[in-house]
C-alpha positions, -999 to +999 in steps of 0.1 A: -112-429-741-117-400-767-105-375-737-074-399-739-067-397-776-069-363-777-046-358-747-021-381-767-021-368-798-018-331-777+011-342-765+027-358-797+021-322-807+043-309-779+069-335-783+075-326-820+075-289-810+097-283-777+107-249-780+072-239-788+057-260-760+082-245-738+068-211-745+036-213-743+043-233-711+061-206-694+035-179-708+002-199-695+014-217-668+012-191-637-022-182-652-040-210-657-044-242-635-062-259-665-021-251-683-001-261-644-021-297-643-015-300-680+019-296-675+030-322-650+009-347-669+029-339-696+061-337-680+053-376-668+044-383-705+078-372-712+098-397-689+090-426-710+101-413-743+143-415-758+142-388-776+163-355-771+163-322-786+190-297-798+191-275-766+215-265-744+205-250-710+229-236-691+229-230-652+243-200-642+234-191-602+263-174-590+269-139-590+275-104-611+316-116-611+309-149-621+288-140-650+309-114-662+339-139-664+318-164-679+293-144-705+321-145-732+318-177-739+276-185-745+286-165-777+318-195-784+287-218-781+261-200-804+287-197-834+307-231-829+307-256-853+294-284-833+263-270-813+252-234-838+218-252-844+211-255-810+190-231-787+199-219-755+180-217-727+198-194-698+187-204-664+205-175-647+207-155-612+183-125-613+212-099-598+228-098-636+191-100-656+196-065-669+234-073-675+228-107-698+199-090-716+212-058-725+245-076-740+240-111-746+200-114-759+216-121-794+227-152-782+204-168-761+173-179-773+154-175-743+161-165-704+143-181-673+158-158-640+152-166-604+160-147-568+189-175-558+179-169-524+142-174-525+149-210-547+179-225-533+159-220-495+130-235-510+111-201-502+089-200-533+085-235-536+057-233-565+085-216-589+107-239-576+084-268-589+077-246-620+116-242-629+125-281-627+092-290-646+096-261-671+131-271-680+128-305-677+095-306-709+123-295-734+145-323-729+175-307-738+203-325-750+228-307-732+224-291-691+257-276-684+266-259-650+297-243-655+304-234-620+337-247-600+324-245-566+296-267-572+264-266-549+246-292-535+214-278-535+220-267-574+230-304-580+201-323-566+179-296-592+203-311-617+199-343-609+160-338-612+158-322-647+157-346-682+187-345-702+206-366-720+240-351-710+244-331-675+283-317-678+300-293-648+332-293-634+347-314-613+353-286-593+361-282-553+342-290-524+343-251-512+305-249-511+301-289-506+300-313-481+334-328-484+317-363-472+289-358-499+304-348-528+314-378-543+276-389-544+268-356-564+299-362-588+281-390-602+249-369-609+266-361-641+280-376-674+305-357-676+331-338-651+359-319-662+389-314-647+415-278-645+447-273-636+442-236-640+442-212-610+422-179-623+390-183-626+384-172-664+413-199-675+392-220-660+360-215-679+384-215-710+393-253-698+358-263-696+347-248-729+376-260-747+365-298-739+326-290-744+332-273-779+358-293-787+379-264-802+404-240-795+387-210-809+377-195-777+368-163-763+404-148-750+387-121-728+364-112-708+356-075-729+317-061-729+325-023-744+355-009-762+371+020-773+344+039-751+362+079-749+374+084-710+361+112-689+371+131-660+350+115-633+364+091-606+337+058-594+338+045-561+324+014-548+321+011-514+302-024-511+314-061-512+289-092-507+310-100-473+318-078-445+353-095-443+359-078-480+347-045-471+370-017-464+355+001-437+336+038-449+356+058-431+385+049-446+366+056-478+359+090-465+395+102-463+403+089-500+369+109-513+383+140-491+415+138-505+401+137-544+374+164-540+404+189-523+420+181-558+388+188-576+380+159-592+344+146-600+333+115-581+304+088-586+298+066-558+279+034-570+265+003-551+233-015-548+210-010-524+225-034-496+252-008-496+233+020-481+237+012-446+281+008-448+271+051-446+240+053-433+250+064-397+281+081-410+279+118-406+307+136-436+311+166-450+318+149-480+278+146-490+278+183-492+304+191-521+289+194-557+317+172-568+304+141-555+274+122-573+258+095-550+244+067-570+240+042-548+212+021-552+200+043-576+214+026-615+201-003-634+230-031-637+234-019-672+237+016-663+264+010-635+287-009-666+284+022-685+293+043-660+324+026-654+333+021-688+338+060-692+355+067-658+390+078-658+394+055-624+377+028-603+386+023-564+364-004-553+365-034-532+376-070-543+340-075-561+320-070-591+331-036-602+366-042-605+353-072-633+335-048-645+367-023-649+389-050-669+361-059-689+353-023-698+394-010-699+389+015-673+422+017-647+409+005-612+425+003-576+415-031-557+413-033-524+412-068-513+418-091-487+429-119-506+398-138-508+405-165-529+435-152-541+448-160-575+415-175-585+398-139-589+425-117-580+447-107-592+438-109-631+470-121-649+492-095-666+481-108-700+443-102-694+448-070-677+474-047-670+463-014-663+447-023-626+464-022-589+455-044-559+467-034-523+463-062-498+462-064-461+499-056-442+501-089-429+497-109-464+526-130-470+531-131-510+563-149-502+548-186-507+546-203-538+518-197-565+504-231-554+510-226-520+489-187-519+464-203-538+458-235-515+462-214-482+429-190-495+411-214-517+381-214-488+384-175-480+406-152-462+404-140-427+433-114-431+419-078-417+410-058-452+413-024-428+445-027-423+449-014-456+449+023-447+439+058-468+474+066-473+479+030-495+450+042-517+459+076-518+494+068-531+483+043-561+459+073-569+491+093-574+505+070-591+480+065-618+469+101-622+501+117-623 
């Protein structure tokens, strides 16, 4: 009985104090079994009570793109009128840690990062348990998962977690079981809809109905005014083998810049070590050629860019990275998902150049492009040869 009342009035304690619960929660919990079984006790505790707390978690699982499109606006949230006494809780993809950290700490209260890959396959199921009880003791009054292509497996965690309001978009069924996802539409309270095709216009929809207010982040912008040097960065990966322009077409670009003696940076991440590995060039030899690959924090690999004089990259990350930092890229893509990451509209950034495969037909309608590559793009990205590249490089350096 006593053991009782003072487990109650413990947990009246924690109920009046979420944030600080929370914290000591996620400081104790992976060292201490005594802190683990206190905290599912507590989390039970929990689902009898009404009571909600100023906090808005948001769920961000999708990639170093995604995040950089979307990172604008969790500062729109901290200094709006309607939720500024609120915390925020960032539940976010490990890739961009060093990324939201290094530019966004001032707004976020605190961060909670997971491998997407390990979690969403269930192969660490303890943090798995840890993450939905963790998130679920604070009781936020707000979970919002601004993503468009919805997950299912990122919906049922949803679904799971205690909050008054759970908002997303009503989104497309690209990473959904088309027969399923009306069952995880009603996992929410709220789904909103967009009419808009790129992908930044689209968080601009969804933030305009959650803040209720136009005054909005208007782009996408991490460093400005950052003074241009004489280096050229190229980025030879992609998360998809369909979006990756083949090295040796690579090669005959960086042979053609180094016979003109400019300085080149080649940046990646470690997956992108083997698109070379087996790739014998005389390339690696020249003084003029940096290889960075794998070898920069996220952080570092932003700066980098935002002093180049040029970007050639693939259809991914970097090229984000480019508008947001003002540095003049060259796209090669092969129209995945065309219109709804690429190419950015004229009035968020003008100073980039795609090249797409030969047999792209931009004759169609706007709605009609963006329909036919809404699920992906099978069109051959190497069919884009050297000599495309070679000629936008002119182009822009002349």
């Amino acid at each position: 009985m006593i053991l009782k009342f003072f487990k109650y009035i413990l947990f009246y304690i924690f109920s009046i104090t979420p944030f600080f619960t929370y914290k000591i929660f996620k400081r104790y919990y992976k060292k201490s079994c005594i802190f683990r079984g206190l905290l599912f006790s507590y989390k039970n505790y929990l689902q009898k009570k009404q009571k909600f707390n100023k906090i808005i978690i948001i769920i961000k699982p999708d990639a170093i793109g995604d995040y950089i499109l979307f990172r604008n606006f969790i500062k729109d949230i901290k200094k709006s009128k309607l939720y500024n006494n609120y915390k925020i809780i960032l539940f976010g993809n490990i890739v961009w840690k060093n990324l939201s950290i290094s530019y966004d700490k001032r707004f976020i209260n605190d961060f909670l990062f997971f491998s997407r890959n390990l979690i969403r396959n269930k192969l660490d199921y303890n943090n798995y348990i840890y993450f939905k009880s963790i998130l679920s003791i604070l009781r936020a009054e707000y979970i919002i998962y601004p993503v468009f292509s919805r997950e299912a497996f990122f919906d049922e965690f949803i679904f799971d977690l205690y909050s008054k309001y759970k908002i997303s978009f009503y989104g497309n069924d690209v990473n959904h079981n088309k027969d399923l996802k009306f069952k995880y539409d009603k996992y929410y309270t709220t789904l909103i809809n967009t009419n808009s095709m790129f992908e930044f216009y689209k968080y601009q929809d969804f933030f305009y109905y959650f803040l209720q207010s136009s005054n909005i982040s208007k782009s996408t912008s991490i460093i400005k005014n950052l003074r241009k040097k004489e280096y050229i960065v190229i980025s030879i990966g992609a998360n998809s083998i369909k979006r990756t322009w083949n090295f040796s077409n690579f090669d005959k670009v960086i042979q053609f810049l180094l016979q003109h003696k400019f300085q080149i940076i080649l940046l990646g991440s470690n997956n992108d070590l083997n698109l070379f590995s087996n790739y014998n060039s005389e390339i690696f030899n020249n003084k003029n050629l940096i290889n960075l690959i794998g070898k920069t924090t996220l952080k570092e690999f932003v700066d980098i860019i935002s002093q180049a004089k040029l970007l050639i990259s693939n259809e991914s990350s970097p090229v984000h990275v480019a508008v947001a930092v003002n540095t003049s890229f060259i796209c090669i893509s092969n129209a995945n998902h065309y219109l709804r990451f690429c190419p950015y509209p004229s009035e968020l950034c003008n100073f980039g150049r795609y090249l797409f495969p030969k047999n792209f037909n931009n004759t169609l309608s706007r709605h009609e492009l963006y329909r036919k590559f809404e699920y992906g793009s099978e069109l051959d990205i190497n069919s884009i040869n050297s000599d495309d590249v070679i000629e936008e490089i002119i182009k822009i350096l002349d």
